[in-house]
VEXBAPA-184311 format. One record per residue (C-alpha): residue number from 1; x, y, z. Coordinates in steps of 0.02 Angstrom, whole numbers, plus 50000, padded with zeros to 5 digits. Example, Ala and Ser with C-alpha at 12.3 -4.5 7.8 and 13.67 -1.06 7.14 Angstrom:
// VEXBAPA-184311
resi, X, Y, Z
1, 50615, 49775, 50390
2, 50684, 49947, 50357
END
This chain:
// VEXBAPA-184311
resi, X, Y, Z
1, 49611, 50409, 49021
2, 49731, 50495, 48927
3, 49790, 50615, 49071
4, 49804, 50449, 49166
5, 49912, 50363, 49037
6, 50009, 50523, 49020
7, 50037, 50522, 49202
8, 50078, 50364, 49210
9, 50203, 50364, 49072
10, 50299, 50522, 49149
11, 50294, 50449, 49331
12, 50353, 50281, 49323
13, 50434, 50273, 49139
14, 50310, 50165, 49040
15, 50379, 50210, 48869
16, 50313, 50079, 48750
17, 50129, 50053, 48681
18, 50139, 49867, 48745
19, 50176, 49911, 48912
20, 50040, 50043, 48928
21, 49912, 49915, 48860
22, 49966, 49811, 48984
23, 49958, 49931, 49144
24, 49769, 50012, 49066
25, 49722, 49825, 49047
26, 49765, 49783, 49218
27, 49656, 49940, 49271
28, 49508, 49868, 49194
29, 49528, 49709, 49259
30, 49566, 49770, 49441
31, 49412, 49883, 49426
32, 49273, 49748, 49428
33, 49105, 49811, 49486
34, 49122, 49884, 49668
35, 49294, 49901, 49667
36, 49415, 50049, 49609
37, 49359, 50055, 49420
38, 49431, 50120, 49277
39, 49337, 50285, 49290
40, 49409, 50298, 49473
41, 49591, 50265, 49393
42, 49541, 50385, 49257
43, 49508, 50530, 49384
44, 49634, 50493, 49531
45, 49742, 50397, 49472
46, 49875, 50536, 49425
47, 49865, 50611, 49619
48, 49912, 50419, 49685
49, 50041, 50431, 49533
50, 50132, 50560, 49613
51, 50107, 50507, 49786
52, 50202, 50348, 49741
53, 50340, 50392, 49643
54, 50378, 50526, 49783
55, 50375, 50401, 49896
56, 50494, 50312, 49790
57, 50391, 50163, 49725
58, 50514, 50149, 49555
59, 50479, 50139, 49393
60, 50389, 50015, 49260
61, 50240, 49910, 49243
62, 50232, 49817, 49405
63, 50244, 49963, 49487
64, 50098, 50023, 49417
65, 49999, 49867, 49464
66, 50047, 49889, 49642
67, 49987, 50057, 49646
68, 49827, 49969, 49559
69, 49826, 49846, 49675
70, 49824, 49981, 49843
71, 49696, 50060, 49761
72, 49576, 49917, 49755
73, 49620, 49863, 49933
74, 49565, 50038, 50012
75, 49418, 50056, 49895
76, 49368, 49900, 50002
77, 49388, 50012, 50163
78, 49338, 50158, 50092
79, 49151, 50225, 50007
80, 49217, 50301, 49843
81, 49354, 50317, 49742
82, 49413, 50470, 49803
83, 49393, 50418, 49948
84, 49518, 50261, 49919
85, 49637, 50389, 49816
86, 49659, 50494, 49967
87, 49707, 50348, 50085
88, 49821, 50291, 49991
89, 49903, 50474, 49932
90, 49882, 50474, 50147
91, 49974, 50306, 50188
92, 50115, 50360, 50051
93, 50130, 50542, 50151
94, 50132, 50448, 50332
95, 50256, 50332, 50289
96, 50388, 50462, 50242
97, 50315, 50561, 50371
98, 50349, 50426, 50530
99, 50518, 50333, 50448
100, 50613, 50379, 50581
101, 50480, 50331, 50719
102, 50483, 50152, 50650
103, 50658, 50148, 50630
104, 50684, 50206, 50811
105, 50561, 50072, 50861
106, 50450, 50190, 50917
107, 50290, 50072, 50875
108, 50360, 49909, 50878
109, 50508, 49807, 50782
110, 50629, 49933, 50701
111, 50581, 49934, 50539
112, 50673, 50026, 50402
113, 50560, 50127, 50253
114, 50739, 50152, 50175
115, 50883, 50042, 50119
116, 51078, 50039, 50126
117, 51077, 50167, 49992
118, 50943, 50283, 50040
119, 50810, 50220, 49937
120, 50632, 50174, 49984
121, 50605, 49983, 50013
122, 50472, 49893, 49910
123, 50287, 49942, 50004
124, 50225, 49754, 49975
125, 50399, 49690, 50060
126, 50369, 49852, 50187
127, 50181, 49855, 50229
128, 50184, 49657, 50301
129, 50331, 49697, 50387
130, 50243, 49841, 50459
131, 50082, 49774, 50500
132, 50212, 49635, 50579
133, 50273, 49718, 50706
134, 50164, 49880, 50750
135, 50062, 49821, 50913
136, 50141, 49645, 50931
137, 50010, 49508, 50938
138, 49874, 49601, 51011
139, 49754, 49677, 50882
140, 49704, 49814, 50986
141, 49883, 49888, 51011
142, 49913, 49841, 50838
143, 49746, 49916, 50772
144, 49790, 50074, 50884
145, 49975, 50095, 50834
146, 49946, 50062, 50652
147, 49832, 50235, 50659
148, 49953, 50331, 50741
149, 50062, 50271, 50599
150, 49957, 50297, 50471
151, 49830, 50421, 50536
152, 49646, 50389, 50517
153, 49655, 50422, 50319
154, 49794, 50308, 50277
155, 49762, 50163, 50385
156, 49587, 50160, 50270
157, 49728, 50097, 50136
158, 49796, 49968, 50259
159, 49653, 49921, 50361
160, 49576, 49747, 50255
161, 49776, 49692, 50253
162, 49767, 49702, 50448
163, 49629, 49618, 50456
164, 49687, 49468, 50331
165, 49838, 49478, 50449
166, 49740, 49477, 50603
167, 49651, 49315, 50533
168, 49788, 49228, 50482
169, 49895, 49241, 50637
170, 49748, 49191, 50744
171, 49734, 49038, 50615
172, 49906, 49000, 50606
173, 50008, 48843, 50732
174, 50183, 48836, 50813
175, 50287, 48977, 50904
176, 50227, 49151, 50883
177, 50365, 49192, 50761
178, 50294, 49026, 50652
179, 50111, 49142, 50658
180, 50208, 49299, 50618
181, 50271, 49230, 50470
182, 50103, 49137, 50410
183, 50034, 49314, 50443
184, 50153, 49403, 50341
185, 50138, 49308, 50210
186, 49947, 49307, 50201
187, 49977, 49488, 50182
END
């Protein structure tokens, strides 16, 4: 716990004791039985650490809860921790890796990982958008795109937000763009 509070602290500036209370309370909570758990976070969480701030994910507390939050959505994919660690270390590394293939539209939409100003755009404003418009509105072209965006590994991080997209657009009414947006914002 304290390498992973050290970590933390280095990686995405948590300076004061309030704010680390905050972020190691948030682990516990996130980390109810089944899920990524504080021992998980306690063992991997310095390797995801580092995968997201190179990927640009910026500083503070809510950045740590989103890198929380990724964790417990591919432990729901995934059959350990590690397992769930390396997805989404994977899904950080594919991203930077394929930026210019979703840019170019290579898979879809255009869709930019970086701003104006050369920065990475959020990943929960960036994985919707994604998921969006990788395969269009057929699952199987999106299911198959999304791994050759993400590999194998890091669509294990994405994976249960697909399918919560998947469900949502098939739910959704009005024009396809109505459903895209319904989608998107189920994600």
């Amino acid at each position: 716990v304290a390498a992973t509070s050290a970590s933390i602290a280095d990686k995405f500036g948590i300076k004061s004791q309030a704010d680390m209370k905050d972020v190691l309370s948030s682990f516990i909570f996130q980390g109810k039985e089944g899920a990524f758990e504080m021992s998980d976070a306690a063992q991997y969480f310095q390797e995801m650490a580092s995968a997201g701030a190179s990927f640009g994910m910026g500083k503070g507390v809510d950045s740590v809860k989103t890198l929380g939050g990724l964790a417990q959505i591919a432990r729901a994919e995934t059959g350990t921790g590690a397992e769930a660690s390396t997805a989404v270390q994977r899904m950080f590394t594919q991203l930077k890796l394929k930026a210019g293939d979703l840019s170019g539209g290579k898979y879809g939409d255009k869709v930019d990982i970086y701003d104006a100003q050369g920065n990475t755009r959020g990943i929960t404003e960036l994985l919707p958008q994604i998921i969006a418009s990788v395969g269009g509105n057929d699952a199987a072209k999106k299911q198959t795109g999304l791994q050759g965006v993400f590999d194998v590994l890091g669509y294990k991080a994405v994976s249960p937000l697909v399918t919560k997209y998947n469900a949502a657009y098939r739910e959704a009414t009005g024009t396809p763009e109505d459903r895209t947006k319904t989608a998107m914002a189920a994600v």
